[in-house]
N, C-alpha and C positions, 0 to 999 in steps of 0.2 A: 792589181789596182782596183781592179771592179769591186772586187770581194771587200776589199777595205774599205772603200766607198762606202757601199750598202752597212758595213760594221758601224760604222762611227756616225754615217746621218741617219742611218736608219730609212734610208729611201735609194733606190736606183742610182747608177750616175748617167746614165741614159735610158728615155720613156718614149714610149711610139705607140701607136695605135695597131703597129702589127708587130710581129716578130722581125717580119723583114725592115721594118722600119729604125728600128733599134739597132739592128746590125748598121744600118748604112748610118746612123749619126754614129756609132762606133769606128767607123770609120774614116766619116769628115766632119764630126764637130768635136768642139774640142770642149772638155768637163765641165760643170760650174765649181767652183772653189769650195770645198767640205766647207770649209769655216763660215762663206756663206750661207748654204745649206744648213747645218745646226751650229750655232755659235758655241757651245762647249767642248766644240773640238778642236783643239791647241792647235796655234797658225800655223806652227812648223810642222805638225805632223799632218795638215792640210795638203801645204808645198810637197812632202814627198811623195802625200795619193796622187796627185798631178802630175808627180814625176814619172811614177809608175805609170800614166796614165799615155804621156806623152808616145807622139805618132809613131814619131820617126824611133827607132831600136835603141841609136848610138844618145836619145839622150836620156833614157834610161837608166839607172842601176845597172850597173855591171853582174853585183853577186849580190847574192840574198843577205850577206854579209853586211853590205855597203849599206842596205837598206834598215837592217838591227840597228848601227853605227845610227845612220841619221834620225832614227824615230824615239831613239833614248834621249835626242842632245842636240836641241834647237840651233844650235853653235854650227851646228854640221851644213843646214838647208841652206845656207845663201850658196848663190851659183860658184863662189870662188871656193867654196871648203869641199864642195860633191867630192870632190875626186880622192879627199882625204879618207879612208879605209882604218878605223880603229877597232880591239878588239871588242866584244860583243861583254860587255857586264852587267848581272844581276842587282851588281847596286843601283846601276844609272834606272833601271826599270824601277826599284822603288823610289828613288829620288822624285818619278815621274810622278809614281800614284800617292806618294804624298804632297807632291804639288797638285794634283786632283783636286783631294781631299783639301785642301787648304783654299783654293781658288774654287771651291762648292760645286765640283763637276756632277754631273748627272750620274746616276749608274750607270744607262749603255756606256758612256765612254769609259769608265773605270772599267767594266766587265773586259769592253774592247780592247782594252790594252795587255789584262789579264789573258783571253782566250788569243791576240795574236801573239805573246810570248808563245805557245805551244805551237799555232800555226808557222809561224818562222823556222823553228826546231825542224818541222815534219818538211818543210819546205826546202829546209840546205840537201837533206837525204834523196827528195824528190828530183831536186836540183843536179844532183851530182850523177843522179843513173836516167836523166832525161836525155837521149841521143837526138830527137829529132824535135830541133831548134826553128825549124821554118812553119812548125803548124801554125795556120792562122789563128790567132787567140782569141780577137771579136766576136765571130762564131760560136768559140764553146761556152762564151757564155752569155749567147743570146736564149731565146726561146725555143724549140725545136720549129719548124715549117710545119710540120705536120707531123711526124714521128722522129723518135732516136734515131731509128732504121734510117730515116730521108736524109738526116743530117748526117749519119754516117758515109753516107755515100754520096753527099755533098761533100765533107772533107776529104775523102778522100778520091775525088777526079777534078777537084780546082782547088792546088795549093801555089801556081804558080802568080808571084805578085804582080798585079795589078788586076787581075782577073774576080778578085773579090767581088767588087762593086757590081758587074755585069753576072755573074755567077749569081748572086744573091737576089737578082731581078726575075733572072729566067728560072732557074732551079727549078722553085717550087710547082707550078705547071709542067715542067718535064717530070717530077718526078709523078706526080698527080696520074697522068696520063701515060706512064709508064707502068705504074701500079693496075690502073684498070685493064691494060692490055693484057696484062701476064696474069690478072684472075680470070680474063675471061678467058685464055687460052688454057687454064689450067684444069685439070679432072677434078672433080670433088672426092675429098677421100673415103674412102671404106663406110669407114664410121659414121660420114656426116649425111648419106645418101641410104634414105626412104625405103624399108624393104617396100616388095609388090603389095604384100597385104595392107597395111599400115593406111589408116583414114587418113585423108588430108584436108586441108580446109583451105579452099581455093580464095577465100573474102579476107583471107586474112594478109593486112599489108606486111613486107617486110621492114625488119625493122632497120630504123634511122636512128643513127649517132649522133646525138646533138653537140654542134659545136662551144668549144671550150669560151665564155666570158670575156676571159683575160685577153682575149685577141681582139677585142672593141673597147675593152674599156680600162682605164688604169684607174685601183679606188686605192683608197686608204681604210687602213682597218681602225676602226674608232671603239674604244673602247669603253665599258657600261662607267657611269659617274654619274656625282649627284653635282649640281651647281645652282645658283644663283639666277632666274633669269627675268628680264624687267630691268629698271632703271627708274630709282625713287626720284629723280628729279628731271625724268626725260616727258615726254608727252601723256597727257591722261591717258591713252590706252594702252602704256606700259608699263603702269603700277596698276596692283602694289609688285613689288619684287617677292620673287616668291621661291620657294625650294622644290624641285624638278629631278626628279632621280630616272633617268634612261637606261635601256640595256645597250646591250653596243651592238654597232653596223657597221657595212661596206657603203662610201661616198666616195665615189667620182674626186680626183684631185681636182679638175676644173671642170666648168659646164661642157654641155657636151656640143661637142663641136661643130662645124658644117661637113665634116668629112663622113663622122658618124653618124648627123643626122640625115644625110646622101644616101647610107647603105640601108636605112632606112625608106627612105623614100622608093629607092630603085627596087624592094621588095615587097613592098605594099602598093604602090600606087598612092600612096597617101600625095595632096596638093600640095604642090613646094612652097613655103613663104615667101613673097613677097621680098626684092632687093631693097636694102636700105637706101635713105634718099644721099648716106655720103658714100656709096659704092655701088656699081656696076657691074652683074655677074657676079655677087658675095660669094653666093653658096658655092658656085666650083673653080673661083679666083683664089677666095682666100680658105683652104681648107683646113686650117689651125686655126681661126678665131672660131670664136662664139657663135651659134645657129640667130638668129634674132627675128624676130616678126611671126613668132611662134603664139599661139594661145592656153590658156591652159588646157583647155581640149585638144591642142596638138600635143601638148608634153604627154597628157593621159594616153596617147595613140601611141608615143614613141615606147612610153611604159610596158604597152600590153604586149608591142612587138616583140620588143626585148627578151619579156617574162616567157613567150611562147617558144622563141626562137633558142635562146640556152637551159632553158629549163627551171627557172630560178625565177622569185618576186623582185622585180624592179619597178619601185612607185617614187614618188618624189618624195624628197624630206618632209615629215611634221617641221612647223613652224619650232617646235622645240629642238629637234633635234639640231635643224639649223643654227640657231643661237649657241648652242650647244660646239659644233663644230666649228662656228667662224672665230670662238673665245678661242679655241687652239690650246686647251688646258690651263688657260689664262684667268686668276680670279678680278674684278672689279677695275676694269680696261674698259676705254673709251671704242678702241679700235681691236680688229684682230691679232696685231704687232704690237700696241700698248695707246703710249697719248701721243708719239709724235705724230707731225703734221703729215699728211698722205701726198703730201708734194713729190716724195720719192718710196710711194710705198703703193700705192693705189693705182687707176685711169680712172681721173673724174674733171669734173668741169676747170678746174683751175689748170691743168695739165691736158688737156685733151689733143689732141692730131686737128690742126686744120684739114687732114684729107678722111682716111679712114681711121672711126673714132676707135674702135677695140681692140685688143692686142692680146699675143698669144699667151700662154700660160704661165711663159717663163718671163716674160716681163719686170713681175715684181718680184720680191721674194716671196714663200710660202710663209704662214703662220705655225705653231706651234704642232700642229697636227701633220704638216706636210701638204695642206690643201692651198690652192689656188687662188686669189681673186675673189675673195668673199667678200672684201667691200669695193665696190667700184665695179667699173667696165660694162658688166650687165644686170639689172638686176633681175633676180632668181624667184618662179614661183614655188609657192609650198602647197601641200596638199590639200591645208587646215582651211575652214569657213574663216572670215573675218569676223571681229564683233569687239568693241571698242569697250567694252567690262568684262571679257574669257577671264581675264588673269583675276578675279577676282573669285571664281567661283573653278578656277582649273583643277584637277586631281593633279597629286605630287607625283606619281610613277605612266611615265609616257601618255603625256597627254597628247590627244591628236584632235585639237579645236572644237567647236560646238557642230551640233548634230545638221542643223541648217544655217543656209545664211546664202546671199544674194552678192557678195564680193568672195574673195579668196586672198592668203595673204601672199606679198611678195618679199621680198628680205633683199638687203645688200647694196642697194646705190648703184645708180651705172654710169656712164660716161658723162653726161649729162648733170648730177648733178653734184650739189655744194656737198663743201667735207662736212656739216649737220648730218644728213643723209646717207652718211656710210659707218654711221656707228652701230657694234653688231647688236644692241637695242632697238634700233628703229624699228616701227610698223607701218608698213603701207600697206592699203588694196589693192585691186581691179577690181574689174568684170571682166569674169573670166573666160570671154569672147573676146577678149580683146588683144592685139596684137602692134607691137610695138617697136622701134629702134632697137630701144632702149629693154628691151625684155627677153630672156635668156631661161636657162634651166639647168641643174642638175641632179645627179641622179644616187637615190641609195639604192643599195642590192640588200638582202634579207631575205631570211628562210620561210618566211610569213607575215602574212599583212596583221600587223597592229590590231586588236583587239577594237570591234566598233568603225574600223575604218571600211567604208565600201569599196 
């Protein structure tokens, strides 16, 4: 179910800020709906990743059979036909992909339906010489803890059910601390030990393995394109509209959180922000929303941390590239989903919480790219100077704003304010000392900083 998931939306069917965190919504949350996720993926064949997906064994698929049957032949999904078992035919498959092709499906799903015909085939084979039925399955396709090796030897001394959840808590620190025992008890071998002659150089640190990204941050891979950006009839500082050719990046699906910007904190020493005036203990109550009351000299601190800490440039978006990401592959849209109204697509002032105003990432749907919240809830600084004529004098290939300037731009709308304000044209400032509610951040990864960018 996982696998098919990831085929057809092209994103996860569960995301966490850690590996262990993943497992355990694998375990007690239940999917969001493919179809939701990417809309060109036929409802019926939504319902069966769901089916696969479900908790409990017995409401499952039976056989991999059962699963051909229902993913050829929408007839099949409603709860009273499951149990109906037909033979597997190559016609019904192209029946499928020329209803694709008729109904203008994208190509991952075409491709998708193509490459699970073959995975199914290898599946009944797999199926049929698989003896041991009770492995935990959440597991293998989480992320490792820290090696194969850990995981390995996690599956195999907690398979008994219900032991999951508690197993997937403690594990990783037992095995942590089982690994340092047993190198330090261990001789060094032959090979790896100094003859007597041999200079050494006592100044010299050993060396440290910097930890892997992906275990702080979930991005989306965005790909190089040329677009459109501006709005001939929006505010004088966002004409003229103009043509914009980017290479492509890694972007954060949502701003980055209080959870992430915590681990930050507790590693620097950096001064924690300030609690919003409609919450109490933000940063360690609610560790899925938005960070907020950050400045852009905090975002630039949490950057550097980042970039030091895994090895890699982490800066915040150009103001282009943003515009860029919240259209979601979208040409001449008002919003990052299209023109409807953001009453059930956004957090903004029409829709806001009488208590706490922000909301976590899964709230609304994503846009076309698989990102988060890009108009609403918080809004986002970018890297660029402000200047109310750039777009008139901008370079076409990755622009990254004028050289000075006394504000900084911000993008996106936040809880706060009118649906004007959350179309992915708009430009605002600060000062960028300034710190806010209403003011949030997220983050690209890249292999080097922007040409011209300090």
């Amino acid at each position: 179910g996982l696998v098919l998931f990831e085929m057809f939306t092209g994103s996860a069917a569960f995301a966490g800020d850690t590996p262990i965190a993943v497992a355990l919504k694998q375990i007690g949350e239940a999917p969001r709906n493919p179809h939701d996720v990417e809309q060109t993926v036929p409802e019926h064949i939504g319902r069966a990743i769901l089916r696969c997906l479900e908790k409990d064994p017995q409401q499952r698929f039976s056989s991999v059979k059962e699963l051909q049957a229902v993913l050829i032949d929408d007839s099949m999904t409603t709860q009273k036909n499951f149990p109906v078992r037909p033979k597997f035919s190559s016609i019904y498959l192209v029946d499928v992909l020329k209803a694709v092709r008729e109904k203008r499906k994208v190509l991952p799903t075409t491709l998708g339906l193509v490459v699970l015909a073959a995975i199914l085939v290898t599946a009944v084979i797999t199926y049929r010489t698989t003896t041991n039925k009770q492995e935990p399955a959440p597991f293998q396709n989480a992320q490792s803890i820290d090696s194969e090796e850990e995981w390995k030897t996690f599956l195999k001394n907690y398979r008994e059910e219900g032991h999951l959840s508690l197993a997937a808590q403690e594990r990783s620190p037992q095995l942590q601390t089982q690994t340092v025992a047993v190198n330090a008890s261990r001789p060094a071998p032959l090979s790896e030990t100094a003859p007597a002659s041999a200079p050494t150089d006592a100044s010299a640190p050993p060396a440290k393995q910097r930890p892997n990204w992906t275990t702080l941050f979930d991005t989306v891979s965005i790909r190089s394109g040329v677009f459109m950006m501006g709005k001939e009839d929006g505010k004088k500082d966002a004409k003229p509209r103009h043509r914009v050719r980017l290479d492509g990046f890694q972007m954060t699906r949502s701003e980055i959180t209080n959870r992430q910007y915590m681990t930050f904190l507790e590693e620097t020493g950096h001064p924690r922000p300030k609690d919003p005036a409609f919450a109490k203990n933000y940063l360690m109550d609610y560790p899925n929303l938005p960070v907020v009351n950050v400045s852009y000299q905090d975002a630039l601190a949490f950057c550097k941390w980042a970039s030091a800490k895994f090895g890699i440039t982490v800066r915040l978006p150009t103001e282009a590239e943003w515009e860029y990401a919240a259209l979601g592959g979208k040409k001449d849209v008002l919003y990052p989903w299209g023109f409807e109204s953001p009453s059930l697509r956004a957090r903004y002032k029409e829709n806001a919480s009488r208590r706490v105003q922000t909301v976590e990432r899964t709230a609304f749907p994503p846009n076309g790219f698989g990102l988060y919240n890009m108009s609403g809830n918080v809004s986002e600084w970018a890297s660029d100077f402000y200047s109310k004529d750039y777009y008139s004098i901008s370079p076409v290939r990755n622009p990254t704003g004028p050289e000075r300037g006394a504000r900084r731009v911000i993008r996106g709308g936040s809880w706060a304010d009118d649906e004007t304000q959350l179309a992915c044209a708009r430009r605002v400032s600060r000062d960028p000392q300034e710190r806010s509610d209403q003011l949030g951040f997220r983050i690209v990864l890249m292999p080097s900083i922007p040409p011209g960018r300090p």
